[in-house]
C-alpha positions in Angstrom: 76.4 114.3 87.3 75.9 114.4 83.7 78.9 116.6 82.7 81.0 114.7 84.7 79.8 111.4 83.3 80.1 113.3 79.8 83.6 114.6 80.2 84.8 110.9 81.4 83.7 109.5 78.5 85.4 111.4 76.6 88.8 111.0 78.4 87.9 107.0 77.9 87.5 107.9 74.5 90.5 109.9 73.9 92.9 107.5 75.6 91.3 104.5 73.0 92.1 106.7 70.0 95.6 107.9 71.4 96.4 103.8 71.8 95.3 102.9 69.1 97.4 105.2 67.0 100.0 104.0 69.1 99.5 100.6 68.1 99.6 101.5 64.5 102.4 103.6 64.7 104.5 100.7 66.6 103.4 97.9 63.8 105.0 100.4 61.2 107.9 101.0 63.1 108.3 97.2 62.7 109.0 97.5 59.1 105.3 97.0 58.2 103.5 98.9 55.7 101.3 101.6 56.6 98.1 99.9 55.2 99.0 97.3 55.8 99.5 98.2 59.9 96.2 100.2 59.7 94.5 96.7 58.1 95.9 94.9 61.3 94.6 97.3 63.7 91.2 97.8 62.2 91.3 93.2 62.3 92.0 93.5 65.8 89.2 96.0 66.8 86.6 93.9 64.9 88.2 90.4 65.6 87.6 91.5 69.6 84.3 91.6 68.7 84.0 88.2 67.7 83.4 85.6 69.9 86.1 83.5 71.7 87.2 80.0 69.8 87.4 77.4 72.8 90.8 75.4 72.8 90.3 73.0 75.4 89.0 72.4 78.9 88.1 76.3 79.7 91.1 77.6 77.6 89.8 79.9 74.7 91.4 82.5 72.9 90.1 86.2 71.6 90.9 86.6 67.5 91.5 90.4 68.4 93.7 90.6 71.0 95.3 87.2 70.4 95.0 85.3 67.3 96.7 88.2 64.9 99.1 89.8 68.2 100.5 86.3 68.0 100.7 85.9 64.2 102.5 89.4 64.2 104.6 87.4 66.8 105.3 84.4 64.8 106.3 86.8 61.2 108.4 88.7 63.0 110.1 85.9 64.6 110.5 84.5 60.7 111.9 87.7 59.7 114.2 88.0 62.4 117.7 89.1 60.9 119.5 86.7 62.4 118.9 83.0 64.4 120.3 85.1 67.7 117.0 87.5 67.5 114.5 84.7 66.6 116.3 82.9 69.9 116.5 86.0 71.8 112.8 87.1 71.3 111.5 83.9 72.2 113.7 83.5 75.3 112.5 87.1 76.7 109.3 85.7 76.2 109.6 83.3 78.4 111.4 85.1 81.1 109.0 87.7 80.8 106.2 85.5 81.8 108.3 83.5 84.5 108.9 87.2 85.6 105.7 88.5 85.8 104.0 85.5 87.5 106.2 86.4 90.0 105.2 90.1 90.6 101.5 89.1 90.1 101.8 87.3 93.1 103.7 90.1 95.5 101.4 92.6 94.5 97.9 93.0 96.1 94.9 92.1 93.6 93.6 95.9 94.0 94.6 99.3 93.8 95.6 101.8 96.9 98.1 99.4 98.2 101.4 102.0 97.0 99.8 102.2 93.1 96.9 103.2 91.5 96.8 101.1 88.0 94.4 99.0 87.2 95.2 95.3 88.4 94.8 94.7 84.5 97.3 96.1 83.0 100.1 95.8 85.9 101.7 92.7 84.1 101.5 94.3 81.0 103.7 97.0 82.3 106.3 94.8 84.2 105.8 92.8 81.1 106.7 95.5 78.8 109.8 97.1 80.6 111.1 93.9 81.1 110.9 93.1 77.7 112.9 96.1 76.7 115.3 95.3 79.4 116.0 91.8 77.9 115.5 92.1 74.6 116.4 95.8 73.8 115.3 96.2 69.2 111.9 96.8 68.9 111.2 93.2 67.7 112.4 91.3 70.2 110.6 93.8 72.7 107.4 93.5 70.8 107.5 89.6 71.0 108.6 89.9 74.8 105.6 91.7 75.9 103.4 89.6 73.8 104.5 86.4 74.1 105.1 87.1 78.3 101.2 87.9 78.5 100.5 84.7 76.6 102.9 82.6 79.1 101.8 84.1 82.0 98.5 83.5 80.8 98.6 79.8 80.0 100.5 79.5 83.2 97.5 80.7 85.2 94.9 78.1 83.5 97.5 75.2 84.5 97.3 76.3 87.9 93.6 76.4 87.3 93.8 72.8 85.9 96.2 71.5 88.8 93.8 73.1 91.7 90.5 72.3 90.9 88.3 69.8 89.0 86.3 72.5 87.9 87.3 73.8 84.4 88.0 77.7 85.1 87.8 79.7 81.9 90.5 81.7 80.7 90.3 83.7 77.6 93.3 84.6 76.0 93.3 87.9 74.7 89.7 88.3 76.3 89.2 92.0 76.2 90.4 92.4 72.3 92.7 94.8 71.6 92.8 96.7 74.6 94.1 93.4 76.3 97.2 93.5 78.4 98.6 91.1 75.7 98.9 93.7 73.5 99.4 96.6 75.8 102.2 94.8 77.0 103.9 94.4 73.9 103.1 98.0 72.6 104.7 99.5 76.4 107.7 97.5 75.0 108.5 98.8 71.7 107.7 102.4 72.7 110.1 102.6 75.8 112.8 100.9 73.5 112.1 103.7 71.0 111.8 106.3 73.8 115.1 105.0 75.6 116.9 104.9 72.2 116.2 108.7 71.3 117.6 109.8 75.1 120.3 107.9 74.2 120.9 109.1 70.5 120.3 112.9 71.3 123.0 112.2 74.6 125.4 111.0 72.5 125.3 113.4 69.7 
């Protein structure tokens, strides 16, 4: 029992530290510094940590994995090239979350029905190949996947709000930065970058 205990722990372990330098290696492919990306990621691990800031009836958010994913969100809407990329990356956004409120409800709420992913992170994989889908640069991927999490999320906690009396709390961004939020918009950028080197080596 032990070794086997042992050895999944370290797969768990492995998989954090593969993401994370995912996550890093997508916030510099965004035009950020490298210090500067490593300074985020190391905000987000500790700002998961913290505890959540309450909005209002039941709605609360996570500093880690949503505060800074949506002020990334927000600077790289400002430093969008052009007013069609601001527009576009917001628009996926939405579409993204009208999207995957969609799927959430067609899909069964545990695995062995056809797939084997964790219920968690099913939206933020719709979320994040939809994202590329729609908005195609890295940007407007990366503010697809995010922002679609975020609607999908507040989404839920009006239907929460519409169906009961009883406030139902929602954290956004509640597991940090391991939360689909962020998944979703990491899955995004990567595919855009992995679709866009197929395509580069095809052509050439």
């Amino acid at each position: 029992m032990f070794p086997e205990a042992w050895e999944i722990r370290l797969l768990v372990g492995l998989s954090m530290l593969i993401y994370l330098f995912l996550l890093h290696r997508v916030l510099n492919r965004m035009r950020m510094d490298g210090f500067i990306s490593l300074v985020l990621v190391l905000a987000m691990i500790g700002g998961g940590l913290l505890a959540p800031v309450s909005l209002w009836k039941g709605l609360s958010f996570n500093w880690g994995g949503m505060f800074i994913p949506l002020a990334i969100v927000v600077y790289l809407i400002i430093k969008a090239d052009t007013s069609l990329e601001k527009w576009r990356g917001l628009v996926t956004a939405l579409l993204v979350g009208a999207a995957v409120w969609g799927v959430d409800r067609i899909l069964p709420g545990t695995p062995g029905f056809g797939y084997e992913l964790d219920p968690l992170y099913i939206p933020a994989v719709f979320a994040g190949v939809i994202a590329y889908l729609l908005g195609r640069s890295r940007r407007s991927a990366f503010i697809g996947g995010v922002g679609g999490i975020l609607v999908l999320d507040l989404a839920a906690w009006g239907e929460n709000m519409l169906r009961s009396s009883q406030e139902i709390p929602i954290v956004l961004g509640g597991a940090g930065v391991f939360d689909a939020t962020l998944v979703a918009g990491v899955f995004a950028v990567l595919l855009a970058e992995l679709v866009g080197e197929i395509r580069e080596r095809t052509v050439s």
